[in-house]
PDBQT receptor file of N, H, CA, C and O in Angstrom, charges set to zero:
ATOM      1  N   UNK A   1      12.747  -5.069   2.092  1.00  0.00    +0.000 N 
ATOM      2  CA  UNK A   1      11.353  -4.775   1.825  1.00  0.00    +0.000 C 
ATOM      3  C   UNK A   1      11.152  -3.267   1.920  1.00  0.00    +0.000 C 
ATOM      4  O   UNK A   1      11.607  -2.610   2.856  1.00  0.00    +0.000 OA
ATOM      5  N   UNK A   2      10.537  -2.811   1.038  1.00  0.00    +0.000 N 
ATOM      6  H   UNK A   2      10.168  -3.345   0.278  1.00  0.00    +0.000 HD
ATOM      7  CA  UNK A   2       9.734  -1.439   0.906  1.00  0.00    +0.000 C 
ATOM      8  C   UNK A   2       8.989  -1.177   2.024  1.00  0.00    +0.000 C 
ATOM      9  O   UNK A   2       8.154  -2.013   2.370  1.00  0.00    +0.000 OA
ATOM     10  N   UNK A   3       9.179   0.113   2.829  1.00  0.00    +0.000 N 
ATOM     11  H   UNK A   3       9.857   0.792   2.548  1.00  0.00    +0.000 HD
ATOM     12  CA  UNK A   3       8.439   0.468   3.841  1.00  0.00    +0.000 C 
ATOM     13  C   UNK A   3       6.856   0.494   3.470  1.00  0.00    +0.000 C 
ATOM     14  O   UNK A   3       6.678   1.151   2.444  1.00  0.00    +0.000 OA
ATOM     15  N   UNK A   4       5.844   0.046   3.932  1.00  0.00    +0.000 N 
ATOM     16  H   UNK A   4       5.988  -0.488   4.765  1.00  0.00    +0.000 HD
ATOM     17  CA  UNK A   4       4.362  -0.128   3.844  1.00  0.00    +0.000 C 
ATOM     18  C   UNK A   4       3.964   1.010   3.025  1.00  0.00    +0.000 C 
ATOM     19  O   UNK A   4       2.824   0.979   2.561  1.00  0.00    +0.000 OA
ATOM     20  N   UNK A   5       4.733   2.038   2.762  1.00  0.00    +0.000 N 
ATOM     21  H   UNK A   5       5.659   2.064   3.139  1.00  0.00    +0.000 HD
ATOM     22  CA  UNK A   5       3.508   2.656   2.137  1.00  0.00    +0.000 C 
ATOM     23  C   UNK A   5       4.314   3.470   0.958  1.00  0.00    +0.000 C 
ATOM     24  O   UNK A   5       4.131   4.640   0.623  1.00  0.00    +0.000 OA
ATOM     25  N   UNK A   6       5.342   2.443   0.372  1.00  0.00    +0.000 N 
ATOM     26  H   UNK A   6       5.491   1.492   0.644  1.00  0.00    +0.000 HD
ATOM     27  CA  UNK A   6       5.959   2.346  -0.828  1.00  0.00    +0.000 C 
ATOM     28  C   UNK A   6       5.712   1.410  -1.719  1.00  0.00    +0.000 C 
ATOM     29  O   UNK A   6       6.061   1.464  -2.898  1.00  0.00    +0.000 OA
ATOM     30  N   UNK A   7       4.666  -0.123  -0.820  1.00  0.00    +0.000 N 
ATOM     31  H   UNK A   7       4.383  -0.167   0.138  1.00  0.00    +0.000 HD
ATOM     32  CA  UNK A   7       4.534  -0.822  -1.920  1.00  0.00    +0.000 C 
ATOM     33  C   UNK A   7       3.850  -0.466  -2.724  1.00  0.00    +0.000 C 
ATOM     34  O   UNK A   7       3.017   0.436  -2.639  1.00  0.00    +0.000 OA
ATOM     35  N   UNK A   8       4.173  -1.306  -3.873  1.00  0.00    +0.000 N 
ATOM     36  H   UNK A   8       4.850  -2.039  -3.942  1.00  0.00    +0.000 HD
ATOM     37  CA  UNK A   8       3.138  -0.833  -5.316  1.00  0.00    +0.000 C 
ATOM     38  C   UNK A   8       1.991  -1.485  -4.633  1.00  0.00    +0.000 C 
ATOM     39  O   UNK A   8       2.019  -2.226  -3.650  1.00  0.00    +0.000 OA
ATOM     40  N   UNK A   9       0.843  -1.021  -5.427  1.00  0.00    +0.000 N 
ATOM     41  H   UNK A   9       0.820  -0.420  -6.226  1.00  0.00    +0.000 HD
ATOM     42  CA  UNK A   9      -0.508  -1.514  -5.554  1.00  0.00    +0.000 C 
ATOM     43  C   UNK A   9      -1.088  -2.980  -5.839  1.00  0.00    +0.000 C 
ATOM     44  O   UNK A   9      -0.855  -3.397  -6.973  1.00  0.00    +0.000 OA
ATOM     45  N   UNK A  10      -1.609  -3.592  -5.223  1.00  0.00    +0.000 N 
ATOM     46  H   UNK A  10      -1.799  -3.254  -4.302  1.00  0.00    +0.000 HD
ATOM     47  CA  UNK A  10      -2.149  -4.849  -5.753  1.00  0.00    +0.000 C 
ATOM     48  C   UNK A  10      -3.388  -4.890  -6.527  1.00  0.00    +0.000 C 
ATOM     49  O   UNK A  10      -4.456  -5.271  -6.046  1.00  0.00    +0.000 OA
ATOM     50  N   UNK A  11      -3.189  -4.374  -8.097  1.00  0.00    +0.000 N 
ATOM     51  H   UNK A  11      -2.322  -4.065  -8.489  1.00  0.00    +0.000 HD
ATOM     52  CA  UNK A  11      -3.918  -4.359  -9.210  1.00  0.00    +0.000 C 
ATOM     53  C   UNK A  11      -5.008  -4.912  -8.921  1.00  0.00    +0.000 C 
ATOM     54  O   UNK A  11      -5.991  -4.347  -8.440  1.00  0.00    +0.000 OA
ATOM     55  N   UNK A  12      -4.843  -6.660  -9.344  1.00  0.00    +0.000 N 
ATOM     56  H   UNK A  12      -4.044  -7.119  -9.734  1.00  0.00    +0.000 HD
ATOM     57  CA  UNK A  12      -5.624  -7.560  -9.484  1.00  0.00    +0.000 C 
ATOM     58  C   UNK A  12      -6.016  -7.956  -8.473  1.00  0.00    +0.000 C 
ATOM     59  O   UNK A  12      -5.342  -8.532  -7.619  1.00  0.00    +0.000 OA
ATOM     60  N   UNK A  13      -7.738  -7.574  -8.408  1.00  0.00    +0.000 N 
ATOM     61  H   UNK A  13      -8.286  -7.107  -9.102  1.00  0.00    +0.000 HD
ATOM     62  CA  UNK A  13      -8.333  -7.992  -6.705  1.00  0.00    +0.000 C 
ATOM     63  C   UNK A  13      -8.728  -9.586  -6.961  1.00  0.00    +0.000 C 
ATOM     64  O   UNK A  13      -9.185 -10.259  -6.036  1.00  0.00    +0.000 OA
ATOM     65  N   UNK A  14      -8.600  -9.920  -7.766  1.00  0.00    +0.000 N 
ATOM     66  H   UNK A  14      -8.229  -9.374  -8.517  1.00  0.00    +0.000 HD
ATOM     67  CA  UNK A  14      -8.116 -11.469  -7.578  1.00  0.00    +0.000 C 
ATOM     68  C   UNK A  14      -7.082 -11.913  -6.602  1.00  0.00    +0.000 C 
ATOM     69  O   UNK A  14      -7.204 -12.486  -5.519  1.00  0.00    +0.000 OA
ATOM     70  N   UNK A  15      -6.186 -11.564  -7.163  1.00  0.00    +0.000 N 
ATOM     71  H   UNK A  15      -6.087 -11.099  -8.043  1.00  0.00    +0.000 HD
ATOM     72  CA  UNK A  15      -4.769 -11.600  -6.493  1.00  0.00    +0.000 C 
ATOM     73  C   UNK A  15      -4.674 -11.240  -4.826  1.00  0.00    +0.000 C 
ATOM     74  O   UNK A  15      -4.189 -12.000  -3.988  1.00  0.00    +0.000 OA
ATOM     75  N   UNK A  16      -5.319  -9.747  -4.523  1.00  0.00    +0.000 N 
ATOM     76  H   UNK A  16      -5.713  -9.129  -5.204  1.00  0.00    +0.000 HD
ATOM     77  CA  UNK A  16      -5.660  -8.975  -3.731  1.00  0.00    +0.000 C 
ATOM     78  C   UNK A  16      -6.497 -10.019  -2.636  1.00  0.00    +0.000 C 
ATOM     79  O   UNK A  16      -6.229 -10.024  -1.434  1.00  0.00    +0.000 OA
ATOM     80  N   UNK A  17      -7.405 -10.777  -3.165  1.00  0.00    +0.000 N 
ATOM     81  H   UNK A  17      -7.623 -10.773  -4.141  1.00  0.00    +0.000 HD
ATOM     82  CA  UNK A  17      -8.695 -11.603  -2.690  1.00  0.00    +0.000 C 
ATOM     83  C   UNK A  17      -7.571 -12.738  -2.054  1.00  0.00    +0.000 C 
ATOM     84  O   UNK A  17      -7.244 -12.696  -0.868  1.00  0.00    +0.000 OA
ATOM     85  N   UNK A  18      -7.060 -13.698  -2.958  1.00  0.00    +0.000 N 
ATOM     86  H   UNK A  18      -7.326 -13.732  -3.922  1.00  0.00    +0.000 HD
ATOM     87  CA  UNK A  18      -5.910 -14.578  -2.685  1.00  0.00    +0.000 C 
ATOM     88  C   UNK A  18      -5.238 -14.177  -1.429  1.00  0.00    +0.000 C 
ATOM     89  O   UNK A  18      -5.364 -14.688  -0.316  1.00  0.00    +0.000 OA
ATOM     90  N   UNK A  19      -4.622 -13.342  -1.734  1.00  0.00    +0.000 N 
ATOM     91  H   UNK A  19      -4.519 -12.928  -2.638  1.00  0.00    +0.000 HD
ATOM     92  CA  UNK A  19      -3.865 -13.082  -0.437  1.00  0.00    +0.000 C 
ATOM     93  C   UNK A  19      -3.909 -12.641   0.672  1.00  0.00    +0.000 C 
ATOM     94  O   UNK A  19      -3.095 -12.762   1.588  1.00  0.00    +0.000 OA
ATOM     95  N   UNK A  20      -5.102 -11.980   0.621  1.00  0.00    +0.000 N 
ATOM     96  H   UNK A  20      -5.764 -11.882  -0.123  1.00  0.00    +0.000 HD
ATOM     97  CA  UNK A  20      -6.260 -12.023   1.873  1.00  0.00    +0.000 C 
ATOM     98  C   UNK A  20      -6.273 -13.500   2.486  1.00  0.00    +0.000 C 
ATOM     99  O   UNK A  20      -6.005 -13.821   3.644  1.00  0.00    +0.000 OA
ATOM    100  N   UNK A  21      -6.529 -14.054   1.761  1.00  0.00    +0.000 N 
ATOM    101  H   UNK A  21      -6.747 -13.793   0.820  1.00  0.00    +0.000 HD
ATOM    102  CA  UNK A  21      -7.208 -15.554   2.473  1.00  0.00    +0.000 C 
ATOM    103  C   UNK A  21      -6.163 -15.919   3.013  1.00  0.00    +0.000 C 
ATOM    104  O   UNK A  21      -6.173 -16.191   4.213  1.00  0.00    +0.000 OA
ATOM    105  N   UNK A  22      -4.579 -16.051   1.979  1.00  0.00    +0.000 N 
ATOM    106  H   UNK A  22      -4.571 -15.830   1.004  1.00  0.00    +0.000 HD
ATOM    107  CA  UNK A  22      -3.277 -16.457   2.906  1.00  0.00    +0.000 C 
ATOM    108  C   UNK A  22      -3.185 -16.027   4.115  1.00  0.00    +0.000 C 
ATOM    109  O   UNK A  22      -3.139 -16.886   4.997  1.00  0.00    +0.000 OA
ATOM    110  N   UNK A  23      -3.138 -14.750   4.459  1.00  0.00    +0.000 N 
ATOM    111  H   UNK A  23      -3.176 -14.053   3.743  1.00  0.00    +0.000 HD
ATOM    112  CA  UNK A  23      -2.951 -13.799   5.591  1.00  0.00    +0.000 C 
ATOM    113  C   UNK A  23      -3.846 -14.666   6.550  1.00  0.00    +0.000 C 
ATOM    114  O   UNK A  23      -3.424 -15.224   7.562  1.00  0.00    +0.000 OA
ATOM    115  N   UNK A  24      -5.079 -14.699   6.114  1.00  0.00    +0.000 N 
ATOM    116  H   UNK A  24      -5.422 -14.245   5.291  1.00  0.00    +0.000 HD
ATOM    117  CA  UNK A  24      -6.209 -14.726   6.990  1.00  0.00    +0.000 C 
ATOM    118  C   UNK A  24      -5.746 -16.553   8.140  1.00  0.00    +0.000 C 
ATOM    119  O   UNK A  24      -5.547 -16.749   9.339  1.00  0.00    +0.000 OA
ATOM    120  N   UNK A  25      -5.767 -17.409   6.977  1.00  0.00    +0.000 N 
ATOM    121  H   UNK A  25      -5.929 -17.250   6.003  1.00  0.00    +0.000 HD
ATOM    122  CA  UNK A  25      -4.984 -19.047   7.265  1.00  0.00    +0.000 C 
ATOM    123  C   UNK A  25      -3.758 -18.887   7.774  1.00  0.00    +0.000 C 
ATOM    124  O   UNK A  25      -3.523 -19.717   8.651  1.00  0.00    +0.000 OA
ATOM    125  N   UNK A  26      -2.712 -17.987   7.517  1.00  0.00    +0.000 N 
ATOM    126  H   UNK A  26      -2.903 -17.313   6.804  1.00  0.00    +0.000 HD
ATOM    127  CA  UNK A  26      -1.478 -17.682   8.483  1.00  0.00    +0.000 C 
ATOM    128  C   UNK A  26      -2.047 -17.349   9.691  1.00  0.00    +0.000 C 
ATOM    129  O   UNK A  26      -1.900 -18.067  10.680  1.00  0.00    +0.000 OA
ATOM    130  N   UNK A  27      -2.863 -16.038   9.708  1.00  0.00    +0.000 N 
ATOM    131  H   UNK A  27      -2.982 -15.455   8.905  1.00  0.00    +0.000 HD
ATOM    132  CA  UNK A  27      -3.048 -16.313  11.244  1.00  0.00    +0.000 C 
ATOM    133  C   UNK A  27      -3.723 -16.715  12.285  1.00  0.00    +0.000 C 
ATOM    134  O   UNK A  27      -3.675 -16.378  13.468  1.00  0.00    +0.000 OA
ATOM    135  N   UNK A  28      -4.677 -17.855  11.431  1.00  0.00    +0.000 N 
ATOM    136  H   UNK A  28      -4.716 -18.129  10.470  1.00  0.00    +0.000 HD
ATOM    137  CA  UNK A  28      -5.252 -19.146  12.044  1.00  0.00    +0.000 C 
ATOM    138  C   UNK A  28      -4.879 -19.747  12.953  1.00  0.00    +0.000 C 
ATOM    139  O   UNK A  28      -5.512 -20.103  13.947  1.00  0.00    +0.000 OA
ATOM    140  N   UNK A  29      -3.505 -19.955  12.608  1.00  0.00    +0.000 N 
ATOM    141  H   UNK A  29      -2.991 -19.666  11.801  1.00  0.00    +0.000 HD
ATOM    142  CA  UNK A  29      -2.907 -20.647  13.874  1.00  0.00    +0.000 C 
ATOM    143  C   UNK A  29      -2.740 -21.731  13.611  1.00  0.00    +0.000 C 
ATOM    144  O   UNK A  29      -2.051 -22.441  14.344  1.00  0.00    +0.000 OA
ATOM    145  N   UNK A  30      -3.645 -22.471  11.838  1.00  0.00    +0.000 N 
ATOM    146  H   UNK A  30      -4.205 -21.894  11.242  1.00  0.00    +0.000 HD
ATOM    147  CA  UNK A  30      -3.897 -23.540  11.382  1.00  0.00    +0.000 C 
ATOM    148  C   UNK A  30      -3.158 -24.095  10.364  1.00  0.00    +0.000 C 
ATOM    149  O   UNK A  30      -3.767 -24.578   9.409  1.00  0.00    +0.000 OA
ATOM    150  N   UNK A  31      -1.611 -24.120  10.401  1.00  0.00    +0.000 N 
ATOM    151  H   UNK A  31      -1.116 -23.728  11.176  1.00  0.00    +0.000 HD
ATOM    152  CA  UNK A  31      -0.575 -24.241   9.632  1.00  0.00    +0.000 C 
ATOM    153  C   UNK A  31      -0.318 -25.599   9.429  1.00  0.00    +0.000 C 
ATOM    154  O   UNK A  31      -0.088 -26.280  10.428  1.00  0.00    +0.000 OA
ATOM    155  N   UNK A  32      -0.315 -25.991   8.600  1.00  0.00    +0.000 N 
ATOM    156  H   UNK A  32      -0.502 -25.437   7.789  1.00  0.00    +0.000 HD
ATOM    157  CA  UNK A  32       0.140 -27.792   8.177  1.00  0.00    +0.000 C 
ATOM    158  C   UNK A  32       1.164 -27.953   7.024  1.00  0.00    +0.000 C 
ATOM    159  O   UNK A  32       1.359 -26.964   6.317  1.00  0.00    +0.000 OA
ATOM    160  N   UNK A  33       1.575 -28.650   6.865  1.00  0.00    +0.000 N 
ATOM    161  H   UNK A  33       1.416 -29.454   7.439  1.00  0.00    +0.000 HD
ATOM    162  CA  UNK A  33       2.778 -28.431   6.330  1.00  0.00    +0.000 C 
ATOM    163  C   UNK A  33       2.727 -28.580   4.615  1.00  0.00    +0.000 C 
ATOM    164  O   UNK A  33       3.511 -28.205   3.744  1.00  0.00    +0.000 OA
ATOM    165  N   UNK A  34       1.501 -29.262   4.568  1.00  0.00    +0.000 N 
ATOM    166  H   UNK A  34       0.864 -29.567   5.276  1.00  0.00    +0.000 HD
ATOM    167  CA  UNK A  34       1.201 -29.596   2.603  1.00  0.00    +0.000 C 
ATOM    168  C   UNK A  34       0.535 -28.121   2.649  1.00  0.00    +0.000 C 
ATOM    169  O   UNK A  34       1.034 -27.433   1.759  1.00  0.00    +0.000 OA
ATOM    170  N   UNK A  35      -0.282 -27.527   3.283  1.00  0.00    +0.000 N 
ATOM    171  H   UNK A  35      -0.688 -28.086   4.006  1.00  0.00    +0.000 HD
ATOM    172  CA  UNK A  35      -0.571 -26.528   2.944  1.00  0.00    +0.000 C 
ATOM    173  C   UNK A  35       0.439 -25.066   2.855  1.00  0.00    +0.000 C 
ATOM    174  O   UNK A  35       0.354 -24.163   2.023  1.00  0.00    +0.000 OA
ATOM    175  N   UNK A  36       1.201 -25.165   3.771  1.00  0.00    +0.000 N 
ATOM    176  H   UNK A  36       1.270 -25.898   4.448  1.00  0.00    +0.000 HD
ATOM    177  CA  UNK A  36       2.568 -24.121   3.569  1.00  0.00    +0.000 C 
ATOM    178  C   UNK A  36       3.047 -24.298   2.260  1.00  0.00    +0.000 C 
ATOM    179  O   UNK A  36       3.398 -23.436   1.454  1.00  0.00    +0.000 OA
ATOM    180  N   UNK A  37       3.017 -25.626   2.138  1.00  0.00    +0.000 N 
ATOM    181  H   UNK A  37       2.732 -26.326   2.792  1.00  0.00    +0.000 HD
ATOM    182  CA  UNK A  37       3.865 -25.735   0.708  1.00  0.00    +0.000 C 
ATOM    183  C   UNK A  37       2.867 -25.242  -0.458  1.00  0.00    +0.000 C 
ATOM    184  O   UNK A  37       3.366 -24.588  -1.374  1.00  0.00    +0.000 OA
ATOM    185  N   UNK A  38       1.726 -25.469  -0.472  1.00  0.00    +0.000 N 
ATOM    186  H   UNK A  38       1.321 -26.000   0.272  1.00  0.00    +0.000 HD
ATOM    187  CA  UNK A  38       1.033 -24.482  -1.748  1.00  0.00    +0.000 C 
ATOM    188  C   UNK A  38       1.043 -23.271  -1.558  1.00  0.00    +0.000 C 
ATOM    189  O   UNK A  38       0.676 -22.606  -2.527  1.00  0.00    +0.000 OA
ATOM    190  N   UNK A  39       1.544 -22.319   0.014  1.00  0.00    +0.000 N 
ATOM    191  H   UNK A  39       1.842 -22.860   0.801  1.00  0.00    +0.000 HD
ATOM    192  CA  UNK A  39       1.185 -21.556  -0.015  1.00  0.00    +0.000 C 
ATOM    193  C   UNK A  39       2.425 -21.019  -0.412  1.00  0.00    +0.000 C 
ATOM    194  O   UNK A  39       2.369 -19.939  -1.000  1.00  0.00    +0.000 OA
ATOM    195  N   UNK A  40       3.766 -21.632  -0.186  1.00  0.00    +0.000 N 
ATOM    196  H   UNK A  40       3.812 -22.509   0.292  1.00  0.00    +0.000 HD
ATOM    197  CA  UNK A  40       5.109 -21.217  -0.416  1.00  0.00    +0.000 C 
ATOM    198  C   UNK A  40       4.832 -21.166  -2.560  1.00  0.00    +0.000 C 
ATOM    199  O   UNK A  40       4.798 -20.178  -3.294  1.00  0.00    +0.000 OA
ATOM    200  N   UNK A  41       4.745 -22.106  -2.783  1.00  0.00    +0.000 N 
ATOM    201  H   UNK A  41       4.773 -22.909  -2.187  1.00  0.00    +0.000 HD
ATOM    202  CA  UNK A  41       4.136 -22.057  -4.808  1.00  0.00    +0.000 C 
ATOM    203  C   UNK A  41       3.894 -20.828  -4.982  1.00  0.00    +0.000 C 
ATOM    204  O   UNK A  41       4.541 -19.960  -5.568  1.00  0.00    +0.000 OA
ATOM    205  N   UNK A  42       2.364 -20.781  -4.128  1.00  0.00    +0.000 N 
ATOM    206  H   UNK A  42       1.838 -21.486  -3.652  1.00  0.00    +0.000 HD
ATOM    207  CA  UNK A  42       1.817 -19.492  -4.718  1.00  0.00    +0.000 C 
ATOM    208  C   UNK A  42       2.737 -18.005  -4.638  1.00  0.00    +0.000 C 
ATOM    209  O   UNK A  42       2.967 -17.203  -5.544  1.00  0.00    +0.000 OA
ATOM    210  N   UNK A  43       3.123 -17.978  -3.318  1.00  0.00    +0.000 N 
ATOM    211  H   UNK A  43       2.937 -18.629  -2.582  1.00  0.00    +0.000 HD
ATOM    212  CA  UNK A  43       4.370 -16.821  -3.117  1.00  0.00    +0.000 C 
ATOM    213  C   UNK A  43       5.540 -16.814  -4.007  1.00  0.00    +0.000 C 
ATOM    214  O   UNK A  43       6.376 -15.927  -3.836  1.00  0.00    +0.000 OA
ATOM    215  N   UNK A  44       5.682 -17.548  -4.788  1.00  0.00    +0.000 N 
ATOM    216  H   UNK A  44       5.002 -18.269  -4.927  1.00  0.00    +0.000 HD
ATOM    217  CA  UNK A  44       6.796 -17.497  -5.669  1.00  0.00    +0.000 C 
ATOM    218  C   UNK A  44       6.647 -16.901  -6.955  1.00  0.00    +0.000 C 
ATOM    219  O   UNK A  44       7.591 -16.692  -7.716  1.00  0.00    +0.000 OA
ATOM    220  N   UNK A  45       5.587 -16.659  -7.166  1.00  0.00    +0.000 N 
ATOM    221  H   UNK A  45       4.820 -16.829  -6.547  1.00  0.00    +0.000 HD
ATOM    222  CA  UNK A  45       5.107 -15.546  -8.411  1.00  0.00    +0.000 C 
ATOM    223  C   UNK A  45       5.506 -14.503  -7.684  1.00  0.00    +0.000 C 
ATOM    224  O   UNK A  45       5.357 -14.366  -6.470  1.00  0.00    +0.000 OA
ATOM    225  N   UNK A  46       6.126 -13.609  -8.594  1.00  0.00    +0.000 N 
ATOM    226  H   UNK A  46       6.248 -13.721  -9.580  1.00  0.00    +0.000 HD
ATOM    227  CA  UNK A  46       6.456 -11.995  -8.473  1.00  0.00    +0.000 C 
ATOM    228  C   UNK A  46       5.328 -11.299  -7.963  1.00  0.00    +0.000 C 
ATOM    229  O   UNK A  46       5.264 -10.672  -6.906  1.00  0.00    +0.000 OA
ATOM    230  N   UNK A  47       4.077 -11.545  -9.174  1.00  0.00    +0.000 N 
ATOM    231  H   UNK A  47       4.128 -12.054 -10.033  1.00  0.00    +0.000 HD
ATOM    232  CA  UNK A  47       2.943 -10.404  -8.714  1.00  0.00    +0.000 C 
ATOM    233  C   UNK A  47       2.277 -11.086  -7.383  1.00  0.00    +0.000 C 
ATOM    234  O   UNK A  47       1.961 -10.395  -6.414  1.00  0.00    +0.000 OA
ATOM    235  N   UNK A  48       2.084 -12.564  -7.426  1.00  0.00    +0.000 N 
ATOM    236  H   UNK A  48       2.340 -13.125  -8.213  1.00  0.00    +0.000 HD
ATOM    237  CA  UNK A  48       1.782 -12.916  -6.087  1.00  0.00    +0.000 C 
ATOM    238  C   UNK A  48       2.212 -12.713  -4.556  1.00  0.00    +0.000 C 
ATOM    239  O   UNK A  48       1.515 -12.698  -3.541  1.00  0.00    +0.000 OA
ATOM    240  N   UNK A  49       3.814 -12.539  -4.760  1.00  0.00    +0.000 N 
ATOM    241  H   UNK A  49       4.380 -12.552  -5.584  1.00  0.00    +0.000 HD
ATOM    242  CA  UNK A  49       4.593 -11.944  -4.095  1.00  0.00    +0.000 C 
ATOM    243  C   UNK A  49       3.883 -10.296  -3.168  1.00  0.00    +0.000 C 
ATOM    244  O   UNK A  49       3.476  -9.927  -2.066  1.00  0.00    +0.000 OA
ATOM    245  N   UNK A  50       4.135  -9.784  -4.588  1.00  0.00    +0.000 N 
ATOM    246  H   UNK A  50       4.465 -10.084  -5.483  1.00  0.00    +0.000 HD
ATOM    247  CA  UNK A  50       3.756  -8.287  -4.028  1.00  0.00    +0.000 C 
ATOM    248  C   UNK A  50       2.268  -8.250  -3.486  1.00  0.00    +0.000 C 
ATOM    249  O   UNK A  50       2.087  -7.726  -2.387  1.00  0.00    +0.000 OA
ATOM    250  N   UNK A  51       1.068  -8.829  -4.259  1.00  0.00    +0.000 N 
ATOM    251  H   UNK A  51       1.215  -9.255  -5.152  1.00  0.00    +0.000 HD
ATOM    252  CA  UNK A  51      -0.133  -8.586  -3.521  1.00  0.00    +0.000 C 
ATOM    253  C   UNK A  51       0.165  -9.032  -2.402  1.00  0.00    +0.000 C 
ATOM    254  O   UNK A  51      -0.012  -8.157  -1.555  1.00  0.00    +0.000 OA
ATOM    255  N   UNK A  52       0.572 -10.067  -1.935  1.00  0.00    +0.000 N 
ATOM    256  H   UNK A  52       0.716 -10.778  -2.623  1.00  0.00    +0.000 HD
ATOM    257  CA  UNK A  52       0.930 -10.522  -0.548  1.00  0.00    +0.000 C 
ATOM    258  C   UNK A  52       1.502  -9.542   0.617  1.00  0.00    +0.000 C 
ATOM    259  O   UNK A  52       1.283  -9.442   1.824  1.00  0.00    +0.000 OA
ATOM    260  N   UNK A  53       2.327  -8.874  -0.299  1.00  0.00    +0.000 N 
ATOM    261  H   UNK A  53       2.505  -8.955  -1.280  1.00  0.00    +0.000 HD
ATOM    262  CA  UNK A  53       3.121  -7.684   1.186  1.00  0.00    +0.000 C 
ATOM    263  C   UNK A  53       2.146  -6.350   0.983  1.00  0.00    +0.000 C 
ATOM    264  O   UNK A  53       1.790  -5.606   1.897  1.00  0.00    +0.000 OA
ATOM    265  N   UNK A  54       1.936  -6.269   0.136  1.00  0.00    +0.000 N 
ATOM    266  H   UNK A  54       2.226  -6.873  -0.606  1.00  0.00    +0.000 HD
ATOM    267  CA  UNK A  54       0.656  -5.159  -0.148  1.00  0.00    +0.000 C 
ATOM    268  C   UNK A  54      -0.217  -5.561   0.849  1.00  0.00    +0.000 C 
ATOM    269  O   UNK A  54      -0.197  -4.918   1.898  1.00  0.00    +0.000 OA
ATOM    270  N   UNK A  55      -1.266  -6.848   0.692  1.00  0.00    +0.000 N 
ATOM    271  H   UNK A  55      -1.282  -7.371  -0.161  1.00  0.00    +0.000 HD
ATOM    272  CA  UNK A  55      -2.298  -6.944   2.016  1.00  0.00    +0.000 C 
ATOM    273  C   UNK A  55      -1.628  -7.033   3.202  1.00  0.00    +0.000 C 
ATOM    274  O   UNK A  55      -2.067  -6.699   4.302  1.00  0.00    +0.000 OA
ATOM    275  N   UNK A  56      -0.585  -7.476   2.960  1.00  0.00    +0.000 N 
ATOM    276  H   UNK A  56      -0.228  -7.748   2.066  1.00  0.00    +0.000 HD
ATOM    277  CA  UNK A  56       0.067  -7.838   4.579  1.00  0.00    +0.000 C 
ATOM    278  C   UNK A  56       0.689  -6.830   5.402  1.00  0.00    +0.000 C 
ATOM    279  O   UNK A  56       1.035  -7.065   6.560  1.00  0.00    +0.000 OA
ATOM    280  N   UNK A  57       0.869  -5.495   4.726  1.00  0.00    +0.000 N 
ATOM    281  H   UNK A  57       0.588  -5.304   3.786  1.00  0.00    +0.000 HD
ATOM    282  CA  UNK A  57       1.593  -3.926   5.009  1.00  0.00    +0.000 C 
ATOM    283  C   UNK A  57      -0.295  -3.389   5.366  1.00  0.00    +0.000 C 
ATOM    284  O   UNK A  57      -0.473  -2.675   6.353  1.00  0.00    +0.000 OA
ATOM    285  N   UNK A  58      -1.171  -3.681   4.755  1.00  0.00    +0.000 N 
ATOM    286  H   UNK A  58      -1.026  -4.261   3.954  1.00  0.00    +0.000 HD
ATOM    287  CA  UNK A  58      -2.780  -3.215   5.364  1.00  0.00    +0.000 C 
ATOM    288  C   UNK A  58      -2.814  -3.817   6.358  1.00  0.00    +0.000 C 
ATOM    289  O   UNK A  58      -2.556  -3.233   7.411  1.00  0.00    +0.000 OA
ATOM    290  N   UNK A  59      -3.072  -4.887   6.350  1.00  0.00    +0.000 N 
ATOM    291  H   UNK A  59      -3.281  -5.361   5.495  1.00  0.00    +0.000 HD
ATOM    292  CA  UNK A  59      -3.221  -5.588   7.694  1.00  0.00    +0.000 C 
ATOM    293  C   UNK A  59      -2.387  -5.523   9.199  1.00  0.00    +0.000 C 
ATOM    294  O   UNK A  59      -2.581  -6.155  10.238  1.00  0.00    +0.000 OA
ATOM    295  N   UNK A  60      -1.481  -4.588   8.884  1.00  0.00    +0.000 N 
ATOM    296  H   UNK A  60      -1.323  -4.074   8.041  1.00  0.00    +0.000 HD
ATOM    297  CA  UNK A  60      -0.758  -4.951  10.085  1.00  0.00    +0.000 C 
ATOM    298  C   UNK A  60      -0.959  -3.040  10.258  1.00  0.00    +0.000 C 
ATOM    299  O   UNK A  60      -0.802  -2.635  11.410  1.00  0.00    +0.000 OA
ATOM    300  N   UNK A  61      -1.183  -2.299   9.517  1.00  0.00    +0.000 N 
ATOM    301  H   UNK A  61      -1.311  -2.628   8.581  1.00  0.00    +0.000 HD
ATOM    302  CA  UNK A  61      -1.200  -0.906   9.762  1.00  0.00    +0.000 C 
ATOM    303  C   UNK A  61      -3.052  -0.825  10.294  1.00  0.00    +0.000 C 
ATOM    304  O   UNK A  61      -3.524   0.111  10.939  1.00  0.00    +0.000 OA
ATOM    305  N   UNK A  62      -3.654  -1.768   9.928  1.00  0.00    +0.000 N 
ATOM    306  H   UNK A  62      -3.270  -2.528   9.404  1.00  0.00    +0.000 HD
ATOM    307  CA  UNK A  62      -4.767  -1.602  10.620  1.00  0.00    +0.000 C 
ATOM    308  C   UNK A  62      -4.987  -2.656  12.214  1.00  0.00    +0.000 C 
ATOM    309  O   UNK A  62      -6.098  -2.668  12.744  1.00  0.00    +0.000 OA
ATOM    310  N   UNK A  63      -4.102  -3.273  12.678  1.00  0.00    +0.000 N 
ATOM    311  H   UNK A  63      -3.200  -3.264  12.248  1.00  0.00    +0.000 HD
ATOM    312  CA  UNK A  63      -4.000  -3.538  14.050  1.00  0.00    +0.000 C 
ATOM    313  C   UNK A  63      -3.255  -4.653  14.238  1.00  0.00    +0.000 C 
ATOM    314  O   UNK A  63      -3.039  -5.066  15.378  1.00  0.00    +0.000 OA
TER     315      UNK A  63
């Protein structure tokens, strides 16, 4: 993985929005296992991929 502040940009604040919410349900604490699995789907897109480490490189540089 690209150090946080090499990833590319997460264009699409769709995408951006999406993976917010993942982040947000990961650290819920509220993990079930049909839901991992849509969430594993969705991570398997490339660009989904990257918005994902994109919010997830913000989120962790802000606390």
């Amino acid at each position: 993985m690209s150090p946080p502040n090499m990833l590319p940009a997460a264009n699409d604040d769709a995408l951006a929005e999406q993976a917010r919410g993942w982040i947000t349900w990961l650290a819920s604490g509220d993990v079930g296992e049909v839901r991992m699995q849509e969430f594993e789907r969705w991570l398997a897109l490339p660009e989904h991929r990257r918005a994902f480490e994109h919010e997830r490189a913000l989120w962790r540089s802000i606390g």
